[in-house]
N, C-alpha and C positions, 0 to 999 in steps of 0.2 A: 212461657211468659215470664217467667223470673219472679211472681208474686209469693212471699213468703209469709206466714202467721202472722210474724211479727211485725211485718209491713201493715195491717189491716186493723184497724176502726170499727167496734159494733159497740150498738146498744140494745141494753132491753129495757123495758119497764113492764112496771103491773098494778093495778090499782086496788087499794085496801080501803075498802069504801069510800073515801073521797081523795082520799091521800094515793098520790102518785109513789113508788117505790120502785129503784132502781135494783137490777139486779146484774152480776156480771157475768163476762161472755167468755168462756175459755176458746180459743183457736190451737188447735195444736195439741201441745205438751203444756199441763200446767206450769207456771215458771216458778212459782212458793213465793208468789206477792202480787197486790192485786198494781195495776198501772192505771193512774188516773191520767184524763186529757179534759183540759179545760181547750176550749175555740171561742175567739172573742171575734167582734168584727174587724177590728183595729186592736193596735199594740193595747195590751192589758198589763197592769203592774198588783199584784194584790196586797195586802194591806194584814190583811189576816186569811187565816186555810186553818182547819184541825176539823178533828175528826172526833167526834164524841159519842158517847154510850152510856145511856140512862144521864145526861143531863150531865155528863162530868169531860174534859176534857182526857183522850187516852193518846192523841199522836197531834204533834203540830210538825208537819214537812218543813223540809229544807226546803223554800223556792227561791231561785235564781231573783234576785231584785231587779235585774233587768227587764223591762216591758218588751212584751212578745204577745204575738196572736196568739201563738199554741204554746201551753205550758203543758208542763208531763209535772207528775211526780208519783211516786211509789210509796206502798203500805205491805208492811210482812204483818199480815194480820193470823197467824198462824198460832200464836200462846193468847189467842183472842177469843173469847167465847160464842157460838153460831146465836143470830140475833139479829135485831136491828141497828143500826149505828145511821149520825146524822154527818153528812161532812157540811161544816158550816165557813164560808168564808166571805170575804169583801176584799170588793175589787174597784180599781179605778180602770176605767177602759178610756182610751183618747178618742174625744169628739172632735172633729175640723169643725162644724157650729156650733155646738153648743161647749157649757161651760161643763169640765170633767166632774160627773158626779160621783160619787162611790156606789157601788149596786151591793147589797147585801142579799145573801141567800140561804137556804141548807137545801141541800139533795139527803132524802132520805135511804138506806139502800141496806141491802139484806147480805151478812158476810156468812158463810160456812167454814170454819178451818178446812174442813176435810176438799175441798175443792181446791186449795193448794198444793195437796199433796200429788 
């Protein structure tokens, strides 16, 4: 079939008493960075993306300013302590009716260094 790890998409969650918490999926070979994918309905442009820990900001991505469905972006979270980290960002997604509002979010999600390696 030609399907390779890195062609492939998973998620997990789990919940800590009410709080949903993300956690990640190796396929394969570790690669020593986690790969984020954002999927919007329509072209998204974000506004702000970082990643923070205990309330402080630790990474803000490179993203492409150009509006896309599907955004990628990477985190060597690797000299990073095992914990909880929040990725908090806002987004403008295009509406054809309505007027473009900005969505604001954090996903909460659990890193290990040692799951890079």
């Amino acid at each position: 079939m030609g399907i390779t790890p890195n062609s492939l998409t998973s998620l997990a969650t789990y919940r800590i008493d009410s709080q949903l918490v993300y956690a990640p999926v190796i396929l394969g070979q570790p690669s020593g960075e986690y790969k984020f994918t954002f999927f919007a309905p329509s072209r998204a442009r974000f506004q702000r993306c970082e990643i923070k820990r205990n309330g402080q900001v630790i990474y803000r991505p490179s993203i492409s300013s150009l509006p896309s469905s599907i955004i990628n972006f990477t985190w060597d979270g690797s000299n990073s302590p095992a914990g909880e980290y929040e990725l908090h960002y806002i987004a403008d997604i295009e509406s054809r009716n309505e007027s473009n509002e900005p969505i604001e979010d954090s996903i909460i999600f659990y890193h290990d260094p040692n799951w890079l390696q």
